[in-house]
N, CA, C and O atoms as a Tinker XYZ file with bonds, in Angstrom:
   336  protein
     1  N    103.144000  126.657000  114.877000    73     2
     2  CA   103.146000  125.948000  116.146000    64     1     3
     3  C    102.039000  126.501000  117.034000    63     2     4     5
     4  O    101.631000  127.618000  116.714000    81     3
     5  N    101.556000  125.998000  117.950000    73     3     6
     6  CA   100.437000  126.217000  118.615000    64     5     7
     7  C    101.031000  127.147000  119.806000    63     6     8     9
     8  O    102.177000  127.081000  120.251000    81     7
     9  N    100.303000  127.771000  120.101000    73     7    10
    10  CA   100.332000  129.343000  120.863000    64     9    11
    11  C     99.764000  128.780000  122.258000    63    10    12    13
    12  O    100.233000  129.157000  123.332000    81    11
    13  N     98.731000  127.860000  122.157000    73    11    14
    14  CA    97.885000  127.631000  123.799000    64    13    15
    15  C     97.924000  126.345000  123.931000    63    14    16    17
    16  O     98.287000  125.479000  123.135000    81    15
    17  N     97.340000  126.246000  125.477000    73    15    18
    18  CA    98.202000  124.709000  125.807000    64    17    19
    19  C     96.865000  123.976000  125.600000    63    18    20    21
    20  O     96.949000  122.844000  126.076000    81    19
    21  N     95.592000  124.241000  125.026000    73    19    22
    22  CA    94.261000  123.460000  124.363000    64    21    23
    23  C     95.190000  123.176000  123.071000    63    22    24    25
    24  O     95.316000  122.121000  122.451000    81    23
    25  N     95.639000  124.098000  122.908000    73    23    26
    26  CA    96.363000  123.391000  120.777000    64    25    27
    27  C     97.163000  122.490000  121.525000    63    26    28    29
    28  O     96.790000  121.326000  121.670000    81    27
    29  N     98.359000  122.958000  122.079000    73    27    30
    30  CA    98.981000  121.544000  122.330000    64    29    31
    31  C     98.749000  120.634000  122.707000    63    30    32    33
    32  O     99.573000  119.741000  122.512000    81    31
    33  N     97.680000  120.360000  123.358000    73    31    34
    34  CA    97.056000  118.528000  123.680000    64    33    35
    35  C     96.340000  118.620000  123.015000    63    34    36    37
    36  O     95.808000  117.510000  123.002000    81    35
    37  N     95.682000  119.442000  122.105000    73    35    38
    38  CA    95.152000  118.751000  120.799000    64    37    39
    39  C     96.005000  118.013000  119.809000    63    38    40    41
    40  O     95.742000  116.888000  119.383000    81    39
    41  N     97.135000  118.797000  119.449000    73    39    42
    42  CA    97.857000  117.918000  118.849000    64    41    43
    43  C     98.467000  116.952000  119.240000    63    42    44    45
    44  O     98.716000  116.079000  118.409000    81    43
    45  N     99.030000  116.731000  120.991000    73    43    46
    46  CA    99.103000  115.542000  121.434000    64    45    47
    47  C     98.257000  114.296000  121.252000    63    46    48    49
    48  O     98.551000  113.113000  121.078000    81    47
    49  N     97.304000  114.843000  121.333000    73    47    50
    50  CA    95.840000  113.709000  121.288000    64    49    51
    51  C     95.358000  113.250000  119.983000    63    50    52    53
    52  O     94.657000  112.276000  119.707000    81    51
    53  N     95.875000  114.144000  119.241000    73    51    54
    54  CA    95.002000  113.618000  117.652000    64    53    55
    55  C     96.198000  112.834000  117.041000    63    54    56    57
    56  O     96.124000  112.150000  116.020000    81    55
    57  N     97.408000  113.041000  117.865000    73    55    58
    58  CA    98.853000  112.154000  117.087000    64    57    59
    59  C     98.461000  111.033000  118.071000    63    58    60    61
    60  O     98.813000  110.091000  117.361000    81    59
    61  N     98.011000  110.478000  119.136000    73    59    62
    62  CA    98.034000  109.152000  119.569000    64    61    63
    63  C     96.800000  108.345000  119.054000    63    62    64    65
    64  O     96.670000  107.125000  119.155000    81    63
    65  N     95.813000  109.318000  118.421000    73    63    66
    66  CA    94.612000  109.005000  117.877000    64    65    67
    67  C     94.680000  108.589000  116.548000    63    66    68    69
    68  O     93.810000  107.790000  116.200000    81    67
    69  N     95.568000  108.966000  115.661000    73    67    70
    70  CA    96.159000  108.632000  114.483000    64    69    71
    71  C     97.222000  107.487000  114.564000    63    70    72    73
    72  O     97.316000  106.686000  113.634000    81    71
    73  N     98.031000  107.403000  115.680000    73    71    74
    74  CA    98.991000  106.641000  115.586000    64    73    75
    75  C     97.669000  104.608000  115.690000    63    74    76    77
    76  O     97.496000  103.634000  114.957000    81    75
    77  N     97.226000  105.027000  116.889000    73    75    78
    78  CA    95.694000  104.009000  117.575000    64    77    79
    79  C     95.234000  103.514000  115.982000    63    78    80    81
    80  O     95.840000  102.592000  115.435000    81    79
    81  N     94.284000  104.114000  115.415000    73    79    82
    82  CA    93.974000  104.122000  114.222000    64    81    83
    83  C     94.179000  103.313000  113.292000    63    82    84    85
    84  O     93.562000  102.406000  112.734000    81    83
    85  N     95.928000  104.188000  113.168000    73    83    86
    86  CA    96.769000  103.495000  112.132000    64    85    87
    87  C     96.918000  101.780000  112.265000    63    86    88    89
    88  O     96.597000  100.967000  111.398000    81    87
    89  N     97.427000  101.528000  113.440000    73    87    90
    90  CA    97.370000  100.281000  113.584000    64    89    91
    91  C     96.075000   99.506000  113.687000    63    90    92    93
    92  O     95.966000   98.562000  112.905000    81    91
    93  N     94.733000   99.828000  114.806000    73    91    94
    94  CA    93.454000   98.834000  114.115000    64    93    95
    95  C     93.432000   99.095000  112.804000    63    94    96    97
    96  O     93.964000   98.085000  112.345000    81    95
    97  N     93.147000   99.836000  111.835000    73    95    98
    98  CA    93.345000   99.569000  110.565000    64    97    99
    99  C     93.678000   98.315000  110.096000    63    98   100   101
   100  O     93.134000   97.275000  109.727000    81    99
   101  N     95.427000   99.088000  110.336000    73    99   102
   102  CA    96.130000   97.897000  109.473000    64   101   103
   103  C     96.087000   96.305000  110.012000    63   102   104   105
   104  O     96.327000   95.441000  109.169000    81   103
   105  N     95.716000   95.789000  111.722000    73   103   106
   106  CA    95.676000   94.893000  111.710000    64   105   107
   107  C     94.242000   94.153000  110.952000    63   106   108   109
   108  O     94.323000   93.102000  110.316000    81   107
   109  N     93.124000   94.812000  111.128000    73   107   110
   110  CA    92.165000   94.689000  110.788000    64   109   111
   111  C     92.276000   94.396000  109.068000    63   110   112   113
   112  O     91.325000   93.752000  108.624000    81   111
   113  N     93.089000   94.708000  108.298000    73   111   114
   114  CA    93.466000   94.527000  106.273000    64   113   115
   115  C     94.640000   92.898000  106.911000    63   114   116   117
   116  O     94.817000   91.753000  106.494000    81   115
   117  N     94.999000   93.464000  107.712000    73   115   118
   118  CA    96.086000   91.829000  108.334000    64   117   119
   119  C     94.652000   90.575000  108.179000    63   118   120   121
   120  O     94.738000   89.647000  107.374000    81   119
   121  N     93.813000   90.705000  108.789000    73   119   122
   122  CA    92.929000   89.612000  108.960000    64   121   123
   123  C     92.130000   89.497000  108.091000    63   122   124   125
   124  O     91.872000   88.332000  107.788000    81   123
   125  N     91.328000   90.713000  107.243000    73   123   126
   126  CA    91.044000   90.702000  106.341000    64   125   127
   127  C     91.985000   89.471000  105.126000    63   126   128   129
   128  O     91.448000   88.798000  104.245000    81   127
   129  N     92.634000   89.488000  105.279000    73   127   130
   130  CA    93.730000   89.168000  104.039000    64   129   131
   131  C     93.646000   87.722000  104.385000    63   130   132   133
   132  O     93.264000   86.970000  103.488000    81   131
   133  N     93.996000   87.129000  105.747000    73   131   134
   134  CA    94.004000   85.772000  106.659000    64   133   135
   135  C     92.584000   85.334000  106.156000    63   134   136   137
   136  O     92.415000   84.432000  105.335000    81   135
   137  N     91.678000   85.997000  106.678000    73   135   138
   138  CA    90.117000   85.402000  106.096000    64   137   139
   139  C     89.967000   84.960000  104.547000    63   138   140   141
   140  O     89.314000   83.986000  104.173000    81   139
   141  N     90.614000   85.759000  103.793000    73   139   142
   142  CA    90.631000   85.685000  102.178000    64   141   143
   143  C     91.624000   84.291000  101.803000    63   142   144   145
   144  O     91.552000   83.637000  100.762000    81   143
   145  N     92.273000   84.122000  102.606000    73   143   146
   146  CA    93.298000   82.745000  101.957000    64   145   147
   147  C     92.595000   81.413000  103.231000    63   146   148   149
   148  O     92.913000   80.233000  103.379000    81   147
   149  N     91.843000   82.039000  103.763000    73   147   150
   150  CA    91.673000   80.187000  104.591000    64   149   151
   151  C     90.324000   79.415000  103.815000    63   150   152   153
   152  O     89.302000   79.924000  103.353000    81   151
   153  N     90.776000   77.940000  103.876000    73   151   154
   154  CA    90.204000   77.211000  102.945000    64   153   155
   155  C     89.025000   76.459000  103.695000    63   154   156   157
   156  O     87.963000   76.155000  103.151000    81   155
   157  N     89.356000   76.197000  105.032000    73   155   158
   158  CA    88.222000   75.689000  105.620000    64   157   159
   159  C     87.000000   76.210000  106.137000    63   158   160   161
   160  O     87.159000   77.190000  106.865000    81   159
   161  N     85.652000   75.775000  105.941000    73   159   162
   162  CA    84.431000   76.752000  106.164000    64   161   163
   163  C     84.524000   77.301000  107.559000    63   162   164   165
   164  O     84.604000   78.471000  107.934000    81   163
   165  N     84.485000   75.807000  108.462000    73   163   166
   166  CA    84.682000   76.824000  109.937000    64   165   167
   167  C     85.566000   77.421000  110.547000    63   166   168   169
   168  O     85.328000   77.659000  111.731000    81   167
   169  N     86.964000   77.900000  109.941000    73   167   170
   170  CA    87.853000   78.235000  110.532000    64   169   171
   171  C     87.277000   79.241000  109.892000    63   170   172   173
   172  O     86.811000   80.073000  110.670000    81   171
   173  N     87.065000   79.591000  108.249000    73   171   174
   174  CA    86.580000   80.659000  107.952000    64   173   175
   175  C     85.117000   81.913000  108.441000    63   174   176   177
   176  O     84.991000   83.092000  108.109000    81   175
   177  N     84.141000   80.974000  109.390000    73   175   178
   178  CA    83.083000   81.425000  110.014000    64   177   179
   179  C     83.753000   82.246000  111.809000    63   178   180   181
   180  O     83.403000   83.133000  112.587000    81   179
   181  N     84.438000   81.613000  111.725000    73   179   182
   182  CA    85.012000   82.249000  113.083000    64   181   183
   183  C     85.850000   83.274000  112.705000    63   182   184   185
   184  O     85.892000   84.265000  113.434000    81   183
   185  N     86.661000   83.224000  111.514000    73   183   186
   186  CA    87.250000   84.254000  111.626000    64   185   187
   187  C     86.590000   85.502000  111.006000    63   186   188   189
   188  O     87.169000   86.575000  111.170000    81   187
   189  N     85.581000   85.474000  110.397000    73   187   190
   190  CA    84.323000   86.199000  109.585000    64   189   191
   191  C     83.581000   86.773000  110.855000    63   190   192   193
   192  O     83.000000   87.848000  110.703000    81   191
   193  N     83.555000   86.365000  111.686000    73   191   194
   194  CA    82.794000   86.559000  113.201000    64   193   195
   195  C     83.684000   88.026000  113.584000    63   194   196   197
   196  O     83.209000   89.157000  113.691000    81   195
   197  N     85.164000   87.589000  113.752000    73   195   198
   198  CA    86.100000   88.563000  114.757000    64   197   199
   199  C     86.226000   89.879000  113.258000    63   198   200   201
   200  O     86.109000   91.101000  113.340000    81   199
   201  N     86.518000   88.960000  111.917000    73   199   202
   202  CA    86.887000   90.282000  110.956000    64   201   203
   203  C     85.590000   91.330000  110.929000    63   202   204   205
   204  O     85.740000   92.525000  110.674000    81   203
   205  N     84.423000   90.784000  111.197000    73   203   206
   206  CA    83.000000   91.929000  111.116000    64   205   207
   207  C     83.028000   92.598000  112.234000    63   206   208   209
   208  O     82.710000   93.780000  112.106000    81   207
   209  N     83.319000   92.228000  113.369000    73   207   210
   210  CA    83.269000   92.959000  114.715000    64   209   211
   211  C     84.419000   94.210000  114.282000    63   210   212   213
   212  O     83.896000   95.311000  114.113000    81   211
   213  N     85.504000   94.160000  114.142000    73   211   214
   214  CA    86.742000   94.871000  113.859000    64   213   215
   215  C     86.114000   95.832000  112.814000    63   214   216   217
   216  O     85.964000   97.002000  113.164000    81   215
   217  N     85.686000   95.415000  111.416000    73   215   218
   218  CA    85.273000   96.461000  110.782000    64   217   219
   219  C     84.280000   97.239000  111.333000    63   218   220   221
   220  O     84.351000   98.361000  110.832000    81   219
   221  N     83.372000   97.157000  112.148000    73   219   222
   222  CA    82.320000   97.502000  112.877000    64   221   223
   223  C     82.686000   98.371000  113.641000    63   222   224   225
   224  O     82.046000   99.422000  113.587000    81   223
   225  N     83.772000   98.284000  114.578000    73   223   226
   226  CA    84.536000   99.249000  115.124000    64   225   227
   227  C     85.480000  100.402000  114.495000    63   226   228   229
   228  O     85.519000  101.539000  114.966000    81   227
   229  N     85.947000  100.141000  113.804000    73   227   230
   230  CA    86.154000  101.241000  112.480000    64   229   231
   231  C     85.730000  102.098000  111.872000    63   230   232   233
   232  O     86.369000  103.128000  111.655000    81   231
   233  N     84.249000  101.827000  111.343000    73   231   234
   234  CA    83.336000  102.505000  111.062000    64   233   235
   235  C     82.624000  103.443000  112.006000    63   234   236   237
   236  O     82.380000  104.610000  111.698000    81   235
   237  N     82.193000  102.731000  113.534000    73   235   238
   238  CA    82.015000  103.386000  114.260000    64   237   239
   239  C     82.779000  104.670000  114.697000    63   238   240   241
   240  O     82.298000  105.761000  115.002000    81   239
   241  N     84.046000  104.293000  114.656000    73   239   242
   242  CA    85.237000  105.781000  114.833000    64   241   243
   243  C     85.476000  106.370000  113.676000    63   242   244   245
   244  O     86.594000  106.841000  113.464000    81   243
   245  N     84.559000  106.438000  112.816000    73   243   246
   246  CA    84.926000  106.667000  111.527000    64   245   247
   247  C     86.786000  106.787000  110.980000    63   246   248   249
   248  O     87.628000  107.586000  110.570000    81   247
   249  N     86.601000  105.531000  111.306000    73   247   250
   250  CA    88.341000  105.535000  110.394000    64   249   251
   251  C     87.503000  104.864000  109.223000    63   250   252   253
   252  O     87.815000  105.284000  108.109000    81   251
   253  N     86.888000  104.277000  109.243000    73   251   254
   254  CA    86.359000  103.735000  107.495000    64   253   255
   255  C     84.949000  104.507000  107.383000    63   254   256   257
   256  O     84.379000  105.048000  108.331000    81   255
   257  N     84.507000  104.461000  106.095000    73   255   258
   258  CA    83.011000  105.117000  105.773000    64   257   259
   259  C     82.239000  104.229000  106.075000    63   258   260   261
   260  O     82.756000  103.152000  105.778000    81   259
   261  N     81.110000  104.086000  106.581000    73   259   262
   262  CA    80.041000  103.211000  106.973000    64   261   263
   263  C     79.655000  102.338000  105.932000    63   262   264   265
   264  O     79.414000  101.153000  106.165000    81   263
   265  N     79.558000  102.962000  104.498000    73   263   266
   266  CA    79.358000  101.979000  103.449000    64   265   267
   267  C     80.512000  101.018000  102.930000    63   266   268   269
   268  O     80.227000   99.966000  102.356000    81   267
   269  N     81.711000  101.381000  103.132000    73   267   270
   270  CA    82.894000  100.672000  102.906000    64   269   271
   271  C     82.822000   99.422000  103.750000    63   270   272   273
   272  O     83.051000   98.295000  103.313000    81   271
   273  N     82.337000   99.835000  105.546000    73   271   274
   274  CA    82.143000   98.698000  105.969000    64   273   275
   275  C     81.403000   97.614000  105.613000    63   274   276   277
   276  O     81.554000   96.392000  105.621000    81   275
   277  N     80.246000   98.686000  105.178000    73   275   278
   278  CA    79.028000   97.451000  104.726000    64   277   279
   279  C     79.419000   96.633000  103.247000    63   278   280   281
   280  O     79.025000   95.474000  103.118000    81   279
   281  N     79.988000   97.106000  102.456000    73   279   282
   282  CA    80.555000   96.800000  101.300000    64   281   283
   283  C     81.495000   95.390000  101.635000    63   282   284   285
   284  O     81.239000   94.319000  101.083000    81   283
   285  N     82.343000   95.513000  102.378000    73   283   286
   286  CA    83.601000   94.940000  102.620000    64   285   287
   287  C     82.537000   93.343000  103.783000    63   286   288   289
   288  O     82.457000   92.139000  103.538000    81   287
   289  N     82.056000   94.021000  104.740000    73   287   290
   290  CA    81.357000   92.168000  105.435000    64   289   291
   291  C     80.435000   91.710000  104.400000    63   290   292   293
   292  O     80.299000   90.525000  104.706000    81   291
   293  N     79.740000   91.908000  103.397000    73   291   294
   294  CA    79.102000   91.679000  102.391000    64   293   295
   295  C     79.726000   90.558000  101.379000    63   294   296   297
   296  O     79.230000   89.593000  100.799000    81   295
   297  N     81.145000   91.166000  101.433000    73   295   298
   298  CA    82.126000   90.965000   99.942000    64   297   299
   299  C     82.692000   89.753000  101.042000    63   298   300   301
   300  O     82.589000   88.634000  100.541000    81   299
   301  N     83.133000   89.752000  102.111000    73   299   302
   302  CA    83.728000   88.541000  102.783000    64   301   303
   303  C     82.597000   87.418000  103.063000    63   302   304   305
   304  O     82.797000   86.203000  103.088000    81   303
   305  N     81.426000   88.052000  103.258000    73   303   306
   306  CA    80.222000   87.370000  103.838000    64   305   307
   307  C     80.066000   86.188000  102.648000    63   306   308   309
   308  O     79.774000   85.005000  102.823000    81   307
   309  N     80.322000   86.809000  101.518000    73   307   310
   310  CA    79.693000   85.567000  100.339000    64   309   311
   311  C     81.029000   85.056000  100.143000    63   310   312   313
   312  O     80.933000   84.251000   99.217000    81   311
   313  N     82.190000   85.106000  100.527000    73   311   314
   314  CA    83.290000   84.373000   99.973000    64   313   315
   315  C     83.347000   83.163000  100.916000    63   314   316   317
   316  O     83.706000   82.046000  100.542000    81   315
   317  N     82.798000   83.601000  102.717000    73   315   318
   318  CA    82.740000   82.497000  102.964000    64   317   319
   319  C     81.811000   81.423000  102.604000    63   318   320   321
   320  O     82.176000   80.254000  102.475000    81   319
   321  N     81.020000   81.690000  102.497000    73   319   322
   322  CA    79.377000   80.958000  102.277000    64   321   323
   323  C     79.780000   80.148000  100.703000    63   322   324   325
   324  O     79.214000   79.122000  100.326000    81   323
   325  N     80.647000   80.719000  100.084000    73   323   326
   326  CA    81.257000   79.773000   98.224000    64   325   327
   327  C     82.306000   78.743000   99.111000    63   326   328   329
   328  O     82.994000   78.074000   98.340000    81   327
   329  N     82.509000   78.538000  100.180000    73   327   330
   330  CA    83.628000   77.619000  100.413000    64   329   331
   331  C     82.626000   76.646000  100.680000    63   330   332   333
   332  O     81.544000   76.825000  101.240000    81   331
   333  N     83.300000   75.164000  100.030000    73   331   334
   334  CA    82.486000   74.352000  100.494000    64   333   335
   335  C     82.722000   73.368000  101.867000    63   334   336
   336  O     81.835000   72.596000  102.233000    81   335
């Protein structure tokens, strides 16, 4: 257990920072997933718009690796562009 009150709002802070996280993450694999099943091009371009911004922000806080991001709008980027 932490001895000084810098440890203890560190660990306060890195548990609301993890908890924060946890959820953009997971909503961000939520839309991810929404983008992967919609059939229409422009519903799919708009939502390709908000899912790249979101991964973008992720990466930036490094909750994802920078190449994962780039990997992942790449891999959505051409799934929309195959819809006809």
């Amino acid at each position: 257990m932490a001895n000084h009150k810098s440890a203890e709002k560190r660990i306060r802070a890195n548990e609301a920072k993890r908890v924060r996280n946890r959820y953009q993450h997971k909503t961000t694999r939520t839309f991810i997933k929404r983008l992967q099943s919609a059939t229409v091009k422009s519903e799919a371009q708009t939502l390709l718009k908000e899912v790249s911004s979101m991964i973008d922000k992720l990466a930036k806080k490094n909750v994802i690796h920078w190449k994962k991001a780039a990997n992942q709008k790449s891999r959505l980027s051409r799934l929309v562009n195959k819809l006809a």
